[in-house]
C-alpha positions in Angstrom: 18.6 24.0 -19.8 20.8 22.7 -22.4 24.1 24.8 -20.9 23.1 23.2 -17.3 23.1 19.5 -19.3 26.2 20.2 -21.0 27.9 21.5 -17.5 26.9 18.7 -16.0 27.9 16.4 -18.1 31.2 17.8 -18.4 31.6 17.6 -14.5 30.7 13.9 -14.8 33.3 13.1 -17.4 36.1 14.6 -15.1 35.1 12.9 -11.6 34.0 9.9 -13.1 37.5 8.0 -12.3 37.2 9.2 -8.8 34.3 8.1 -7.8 35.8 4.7 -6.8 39.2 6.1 -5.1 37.1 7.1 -2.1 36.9 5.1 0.5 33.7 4.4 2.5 34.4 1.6 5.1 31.0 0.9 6.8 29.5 4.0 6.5 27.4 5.8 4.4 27.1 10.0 3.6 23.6 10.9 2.0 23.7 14.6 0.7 20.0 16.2 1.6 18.1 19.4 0.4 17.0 19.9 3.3 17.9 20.6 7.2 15.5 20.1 10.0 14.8 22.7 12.4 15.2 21.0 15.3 14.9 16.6 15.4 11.5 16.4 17.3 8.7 15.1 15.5 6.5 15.6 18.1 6.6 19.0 18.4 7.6 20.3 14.6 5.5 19.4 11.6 8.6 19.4 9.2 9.0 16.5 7.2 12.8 16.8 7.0 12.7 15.7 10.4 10.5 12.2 9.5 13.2 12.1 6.8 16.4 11.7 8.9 14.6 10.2 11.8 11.6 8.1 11.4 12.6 4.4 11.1 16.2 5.1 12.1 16.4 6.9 15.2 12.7 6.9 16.2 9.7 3.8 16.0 6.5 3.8 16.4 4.0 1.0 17.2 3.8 0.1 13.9 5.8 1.4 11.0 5.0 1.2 6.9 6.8 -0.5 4.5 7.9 0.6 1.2 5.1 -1.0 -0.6 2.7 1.0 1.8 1.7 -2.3 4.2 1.3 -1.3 8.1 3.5 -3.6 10.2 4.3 -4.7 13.8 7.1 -2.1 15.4 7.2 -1.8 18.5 4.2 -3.3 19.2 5.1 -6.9 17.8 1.3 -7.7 17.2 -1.8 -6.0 17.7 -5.4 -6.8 17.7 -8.4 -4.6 16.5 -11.9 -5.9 18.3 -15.1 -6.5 15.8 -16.6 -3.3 16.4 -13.6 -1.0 15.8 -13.4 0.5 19.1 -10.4 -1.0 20.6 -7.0 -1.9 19.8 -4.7 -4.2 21.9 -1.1 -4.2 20.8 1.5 -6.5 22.5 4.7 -4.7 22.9 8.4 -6.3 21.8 10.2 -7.5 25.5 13.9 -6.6 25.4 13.9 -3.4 23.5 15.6 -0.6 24.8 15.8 3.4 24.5 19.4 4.7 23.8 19.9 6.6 27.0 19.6 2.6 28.1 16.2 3.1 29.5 13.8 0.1 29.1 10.7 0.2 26.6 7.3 -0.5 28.2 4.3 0.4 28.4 4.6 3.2 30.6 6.3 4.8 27.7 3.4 4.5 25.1 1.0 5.9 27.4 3.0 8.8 28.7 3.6 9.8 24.7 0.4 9.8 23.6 -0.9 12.0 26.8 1.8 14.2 25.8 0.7 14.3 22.2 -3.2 15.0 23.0 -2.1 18.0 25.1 -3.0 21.0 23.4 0.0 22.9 25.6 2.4 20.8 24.6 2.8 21.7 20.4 2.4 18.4 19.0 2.0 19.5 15.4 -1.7 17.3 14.9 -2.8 16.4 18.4 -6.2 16.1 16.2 -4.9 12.7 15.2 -5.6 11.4 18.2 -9.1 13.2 19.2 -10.7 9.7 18.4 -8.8 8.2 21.8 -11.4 8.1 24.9 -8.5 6.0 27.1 -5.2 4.1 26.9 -4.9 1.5 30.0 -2.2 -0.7 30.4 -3.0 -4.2 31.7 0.8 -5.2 32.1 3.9 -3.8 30.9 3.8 -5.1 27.9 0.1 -4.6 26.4 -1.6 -1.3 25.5 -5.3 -0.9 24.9 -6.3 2.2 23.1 -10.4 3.0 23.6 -11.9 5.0 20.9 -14.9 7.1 21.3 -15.6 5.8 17.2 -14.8 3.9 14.7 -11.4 5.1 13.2 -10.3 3.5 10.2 -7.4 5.4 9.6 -6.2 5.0 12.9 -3.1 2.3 12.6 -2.0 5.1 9.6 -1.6 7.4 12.2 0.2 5.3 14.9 2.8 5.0 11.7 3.5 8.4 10.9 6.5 10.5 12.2 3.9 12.0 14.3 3.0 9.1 16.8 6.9 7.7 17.4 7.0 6.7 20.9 9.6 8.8 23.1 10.6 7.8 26.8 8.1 8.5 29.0 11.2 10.5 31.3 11.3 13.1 28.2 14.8 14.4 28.0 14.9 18.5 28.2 17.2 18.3 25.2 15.0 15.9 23.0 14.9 18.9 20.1 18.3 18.6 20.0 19.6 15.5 21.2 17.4 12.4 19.7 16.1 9.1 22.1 14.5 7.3 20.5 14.6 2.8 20.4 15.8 2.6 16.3 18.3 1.2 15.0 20.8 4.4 15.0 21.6 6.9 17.6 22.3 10.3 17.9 25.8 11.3 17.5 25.8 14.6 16.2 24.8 17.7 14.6 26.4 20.2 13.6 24.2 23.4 12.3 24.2 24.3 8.8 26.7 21.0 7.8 25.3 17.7 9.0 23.8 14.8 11.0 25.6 11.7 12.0 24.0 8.9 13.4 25.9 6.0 14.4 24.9 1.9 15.5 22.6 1.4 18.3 24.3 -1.9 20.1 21.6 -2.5 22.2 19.1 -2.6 19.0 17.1 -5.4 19.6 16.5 -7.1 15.6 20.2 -8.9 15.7 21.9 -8.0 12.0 20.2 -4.2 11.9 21.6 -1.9 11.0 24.2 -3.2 9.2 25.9 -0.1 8.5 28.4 1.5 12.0 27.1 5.1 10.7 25.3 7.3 8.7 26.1 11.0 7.5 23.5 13.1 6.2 24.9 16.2 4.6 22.7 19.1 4.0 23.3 20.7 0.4 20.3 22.8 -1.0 22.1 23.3 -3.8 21.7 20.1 -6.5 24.6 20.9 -8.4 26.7 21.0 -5.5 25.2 17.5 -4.5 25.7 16.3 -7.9 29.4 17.6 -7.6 29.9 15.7 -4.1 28.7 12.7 -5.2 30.7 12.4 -8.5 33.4 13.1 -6.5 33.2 10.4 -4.5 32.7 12.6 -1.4 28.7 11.3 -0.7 27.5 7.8 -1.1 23.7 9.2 -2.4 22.6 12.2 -3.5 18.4 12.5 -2.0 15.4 14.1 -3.4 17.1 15.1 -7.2 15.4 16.9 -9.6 14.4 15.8 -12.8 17.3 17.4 -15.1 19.9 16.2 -12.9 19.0 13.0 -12.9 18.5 13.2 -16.9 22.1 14.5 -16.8 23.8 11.4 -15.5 21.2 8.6 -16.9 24.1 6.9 -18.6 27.2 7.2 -15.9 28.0 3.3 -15.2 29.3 4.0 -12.2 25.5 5.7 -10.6 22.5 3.8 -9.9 19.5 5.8 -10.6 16.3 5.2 -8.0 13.3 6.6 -8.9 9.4 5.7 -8.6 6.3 7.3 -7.1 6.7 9.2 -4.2 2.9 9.4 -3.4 2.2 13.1 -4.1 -0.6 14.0 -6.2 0.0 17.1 -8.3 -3.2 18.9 -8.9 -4.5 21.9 -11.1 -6.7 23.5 -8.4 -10.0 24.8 -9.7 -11.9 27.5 -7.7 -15.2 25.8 -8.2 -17.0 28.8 -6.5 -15.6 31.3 -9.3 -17.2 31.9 -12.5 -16.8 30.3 -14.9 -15.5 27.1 -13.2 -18.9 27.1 -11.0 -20.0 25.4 -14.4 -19.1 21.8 -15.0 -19.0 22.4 -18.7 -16.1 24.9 -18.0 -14.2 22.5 -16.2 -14.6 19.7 -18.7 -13.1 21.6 -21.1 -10.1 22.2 -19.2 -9.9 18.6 -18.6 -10.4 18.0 -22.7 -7.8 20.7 -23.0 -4.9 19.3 -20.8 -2.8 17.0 -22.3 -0.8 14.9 -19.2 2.0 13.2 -21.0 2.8 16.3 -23.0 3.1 17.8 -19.3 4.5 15.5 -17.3 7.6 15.4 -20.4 8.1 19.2 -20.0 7.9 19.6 -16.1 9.6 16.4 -15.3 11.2 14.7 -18.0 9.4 11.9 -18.1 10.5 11.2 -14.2 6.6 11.1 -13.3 3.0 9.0 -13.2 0.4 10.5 -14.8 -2.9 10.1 -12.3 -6.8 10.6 -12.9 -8.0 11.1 -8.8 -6.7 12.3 -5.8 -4.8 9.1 -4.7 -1.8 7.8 -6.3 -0.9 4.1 -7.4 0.9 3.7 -4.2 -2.2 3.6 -2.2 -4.2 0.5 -2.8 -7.3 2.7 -3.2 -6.2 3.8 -6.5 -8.7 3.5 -9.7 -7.2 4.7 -12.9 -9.1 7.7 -14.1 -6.9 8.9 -16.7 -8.8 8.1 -19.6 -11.8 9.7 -18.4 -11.1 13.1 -19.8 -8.7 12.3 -23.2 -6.8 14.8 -25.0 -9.4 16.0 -27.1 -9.2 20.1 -28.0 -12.2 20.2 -30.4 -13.9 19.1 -27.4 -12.7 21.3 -25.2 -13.7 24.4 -28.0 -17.3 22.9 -28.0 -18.1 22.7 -24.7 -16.8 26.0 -23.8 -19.4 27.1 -26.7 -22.2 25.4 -24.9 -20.8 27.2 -22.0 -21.3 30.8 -23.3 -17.7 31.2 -24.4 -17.3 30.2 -27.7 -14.2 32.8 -28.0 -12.7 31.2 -24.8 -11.9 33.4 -22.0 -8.9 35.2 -19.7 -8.0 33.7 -16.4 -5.4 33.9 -13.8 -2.9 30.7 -13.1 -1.9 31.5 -9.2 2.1 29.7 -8.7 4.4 29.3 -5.5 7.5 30.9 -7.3 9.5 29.1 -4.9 8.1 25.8 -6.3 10.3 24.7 -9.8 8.1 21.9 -11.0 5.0 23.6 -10.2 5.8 26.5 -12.1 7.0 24.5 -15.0 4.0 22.5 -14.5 1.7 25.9 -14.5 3.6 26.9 -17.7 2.9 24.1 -19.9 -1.2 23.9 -18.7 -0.9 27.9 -19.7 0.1 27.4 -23.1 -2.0 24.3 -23.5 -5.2 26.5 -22.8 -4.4 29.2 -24.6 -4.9 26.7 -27.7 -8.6 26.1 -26.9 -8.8 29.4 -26.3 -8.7 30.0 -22.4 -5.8 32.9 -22.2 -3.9 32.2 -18.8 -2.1 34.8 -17.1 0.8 33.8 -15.3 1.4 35.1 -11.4 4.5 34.1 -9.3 3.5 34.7 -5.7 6.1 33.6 -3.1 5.4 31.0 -0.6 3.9 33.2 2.3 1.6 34.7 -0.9 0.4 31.4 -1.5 -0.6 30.2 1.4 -2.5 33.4 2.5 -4.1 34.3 -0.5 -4.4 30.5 -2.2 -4.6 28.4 0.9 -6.5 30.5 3.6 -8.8 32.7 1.2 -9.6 30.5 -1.4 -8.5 33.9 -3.7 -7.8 32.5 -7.1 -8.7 31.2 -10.1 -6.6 28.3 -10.6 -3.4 27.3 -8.9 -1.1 24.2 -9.3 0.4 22.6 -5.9 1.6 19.2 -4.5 -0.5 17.2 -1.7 1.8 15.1 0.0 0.0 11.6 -0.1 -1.1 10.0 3.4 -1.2 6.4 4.1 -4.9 6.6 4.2 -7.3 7.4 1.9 -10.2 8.9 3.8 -7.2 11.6 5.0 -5.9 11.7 1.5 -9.9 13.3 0.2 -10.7 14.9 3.8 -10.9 18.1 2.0 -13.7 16.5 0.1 -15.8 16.0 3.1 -18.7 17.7 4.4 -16.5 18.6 7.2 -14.5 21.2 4.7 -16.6 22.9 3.0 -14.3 25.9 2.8 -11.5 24.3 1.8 -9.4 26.1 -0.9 -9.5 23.7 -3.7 -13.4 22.5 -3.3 -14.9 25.7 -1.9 -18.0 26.2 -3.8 -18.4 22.6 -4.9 -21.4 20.4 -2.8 -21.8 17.0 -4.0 -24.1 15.2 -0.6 -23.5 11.6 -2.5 -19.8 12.5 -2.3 -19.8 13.6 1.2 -21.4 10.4 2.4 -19.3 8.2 0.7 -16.6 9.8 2.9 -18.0 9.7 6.3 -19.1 5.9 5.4 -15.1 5.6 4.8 -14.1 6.7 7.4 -15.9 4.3 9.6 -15.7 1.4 7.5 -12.7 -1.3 8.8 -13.8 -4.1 6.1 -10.6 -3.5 3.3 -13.0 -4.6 0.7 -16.0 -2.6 1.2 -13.4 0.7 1.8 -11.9 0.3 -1.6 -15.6 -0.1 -3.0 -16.9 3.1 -1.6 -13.4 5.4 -2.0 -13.6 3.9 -5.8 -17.0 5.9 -6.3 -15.8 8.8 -4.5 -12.6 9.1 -6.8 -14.9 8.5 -10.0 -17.3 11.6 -8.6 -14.4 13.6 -7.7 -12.5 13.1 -11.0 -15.7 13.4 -13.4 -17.0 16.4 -12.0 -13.2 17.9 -12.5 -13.4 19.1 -9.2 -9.9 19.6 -9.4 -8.0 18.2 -12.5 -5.4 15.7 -11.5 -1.8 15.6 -13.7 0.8 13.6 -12.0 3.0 12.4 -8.9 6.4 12.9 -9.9 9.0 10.9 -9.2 11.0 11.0 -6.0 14.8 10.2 -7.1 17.7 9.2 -5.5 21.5 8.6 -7.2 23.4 6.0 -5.6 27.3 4.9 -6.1 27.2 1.3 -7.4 27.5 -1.1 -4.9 25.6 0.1 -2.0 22.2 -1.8 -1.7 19.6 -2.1 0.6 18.3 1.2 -0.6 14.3 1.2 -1.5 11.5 3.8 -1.8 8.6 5.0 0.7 5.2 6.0 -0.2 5.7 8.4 2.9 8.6 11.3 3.4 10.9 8.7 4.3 15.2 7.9 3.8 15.3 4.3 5.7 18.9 3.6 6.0 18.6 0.8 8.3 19.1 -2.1 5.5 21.9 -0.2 3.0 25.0 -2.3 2.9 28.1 -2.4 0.9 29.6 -5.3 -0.7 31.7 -7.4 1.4 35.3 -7.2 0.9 
């Protein structure tokens, strides 16, 4: 790690005086991990696609913001009645789709019969399972009709997922984006890049303010790193940790970094002896030590977190302290457990995954002190998921949830509805699973954050899982382009980034 430091910082030291000789007239190049598949969201579950897309190319009826509020999209208000069942949004008059096709209410209803058609290959057509009917009273108001109360249902309508798309579909849509953002399609070439370029006809005068926008796709972060410093990318996406940590002090890089709503979990498999015992799991808990963890896996780029939310949902209670640090805790209770000399156990890692192996390192050696002895295994990705994932075959694992906009999604696998789900399987709590379904049918903000706060405190004290961090998403940015700002969704918004005027 220390040679990768060094080489990086010798790399800055020579580009750093051409970083300002490029230059970027009214555009901006982002350099990406990542490539899409194909620039759907309707029909492909990959999130590189809400990446690029969601926001700039594509809108739904309501969109998120960065600090996690649902707004007025397309819809430019809407209206939930008293008892949950229906919501009446009022769409925006004037808005147009980029083939040059108006935006009405024809279009709303013909996407979301698209999406709840099995045959079709939208990704979640579950989403929308809830929706009896959608009638249109004009062109401009949509009335959706649940069969029940739905209270994540406006989080839904504001993922990638539920972006409205002509209701003429284009043959090429996969390939060839229409959507009513602020950007159009102009093009992509496989294996190099996506441009997308000002939408005139984008009906919020002053957006976008850039003429167009290049994402690069570069899997490798040094070569980002390299394109950036030399001047030949504006903003270098999704870094990891050491990279960042490599350029910290280069005056001539802005350094974005916060939450990026993913909660990083040590999975337990409660139906496994001897984590079927609580006293077992406590002293895993006693034995972890998060900062010491989130240091060495992250270098500090991360938030330590208690529960299964993160502090950018507002459901979020602070359960950290609930299990200190304590080791001589951790030695007693596994005596009072039967296993006074500890025990050997398996720690199951997606190889492909750096900072979860890191991660799975550290919590190794961090055992081993109380006296659990934690053998390492790598499994690839495919491994994982069919082993880890489907089977529920392992003894512990570490792994990333992506966080949702709503909590009752974010601790589904909680509910009484998944009882075989990998990381509770063998874990029943009744008080818990009622707490869920009374969430999930519960519109009144105040009463929701009352009844998920006793579900996290249940979840985190019986260490059905044990909870370490969401690390930081982080971005590098030449100085001088603002407008930039973090999602608590998979999300690069360019439609506000703006250079200094001349």
């Amino acid at each position: 790690m220390r040679n990768s430091l060094i080489a990086i910082g010798g790399l800055m030291l020579a580009l750093l005086l051409s970083l300002s000789a490029f230059p970027h007239g009214n555009s901006v190049v982002i350099a990406v991990p990542d490539e899409p598949p194909c620039l759907d969201p309707t029909t492909n579950a990959a999130a590189a696609i809400d990446q690029l897309l969601n926001q700039n190319v594509y809108e739904g009826l309501v969109r998120v913001t960065p600090d996690g509020r649902i707004v007025p999209a397309l819809a430019e208000s809407f209206v939930v009645a008293r008892d949950g069942l229906t919501y009446t949004f009022r769409l925006r008059r004037g808005v147009r789709f980029h083939n040059g096709e108006p935006f009405t209410a024809r279009d709303v209803i013909a996407t979301f019969i698209r999406d709840r058609n099995k045959d079709y290959g939208h990704p979640h057509p579950e989403y929308y399972a809830n929706i009896d009917e959608i009638t249109a009273p004009d062109p401009y108001t949509v009335v959706f009709h649940l069969t029940r109360v739905d209270a994540a249902f406006l989080s839904l309508l504001a993922l990638g997922d539920s972006v409205i798309l002509p209701a003429d579909l284009p043959q090429d849509i996969k390939s060839h984006p229409v959507g009513t953002g602020p950007f159009e399609f102009a093009e992509w070439k496989l294996g190099d890049h996506l441009t997308l370029t000002r939408f005139p006809g984008y009906y919020h005068p002053g957006i976008p303010q850039l003429d167009e926008v290049t994402f690069r796709f570069i899997p490798d972060s040094a070569a980002a790193l390299a394109a950036l410093l030399s001047g030949d990318v504006d903003i270098d996406a999704r870094v990891p940790a050491e990279i960042a940590l490599g350029v910290r002090d280069n005056p001539a890089i802005d350094t974005v970094a916060g939450p990026q709503n993913l909660v990083q979990i040590l999975a337990i498999n409660n139906a496994r002896a001897p984590f079927d015992d609580l006293r077992v799991r406590q002293a895993i808990a006693y034995a972890l030590n998060r900062d010491e963890i989130i240091q060495g896996s992250m270098f500090g780029y991360g938030t330590p977190i208690g529960t299964h939310l993160t502090p950018a949902s507002p459901y979020y209670v602070d359960l950290t302290g609930l299990y200190p640090h304590d080791p001589a805790k951790a030695r007693a209770l596994l005596a009072a457990a039967g296993h006074p000399g500890g025990f050997s156990t398996t720690l199951t890692l997606p190889q492909n995954y750096e900072i979860h192996v890191r991660t799975g390192e550290i919590i190794a050696d961090q055992l081993s002190r109380v006296g659990i002895e934690t053998k390492i295994e790598l499994v690839d990705w495919g491994q994982w998921l069919s082993r880890v994932y489907h089977q529920a075959d392992y003894d512990l694992t570490v792994i990333g949830h992506p966080g949702k906009l709503d909590p009752g999604l974010m601790l589904a696998g909680y509910g009484k509805e998944r009882p075989d789900y990998y990381f509770r399987r063998g874990y029943d709590n009744p008080t818990l699973a009622d707490l869920l379904t009374r969430g999930m049918v519960t519109l009144d903000e105040e009463a929701r954050k009352e009844i998920y706060a006793q579900a996290e405190e249940i979840i985190a004290r019986d260490v059905v899982n044990y909870f370490i961090q969401d690390p930081d998403q982080i971005f590098l940015l030449k100085k001088g382009l603002s407008g930039f700002n973090l999602y608590p969704i998979y999300l690069i918004n360019v439609t506000e980034l703006s250079w200094p005027s001349s």
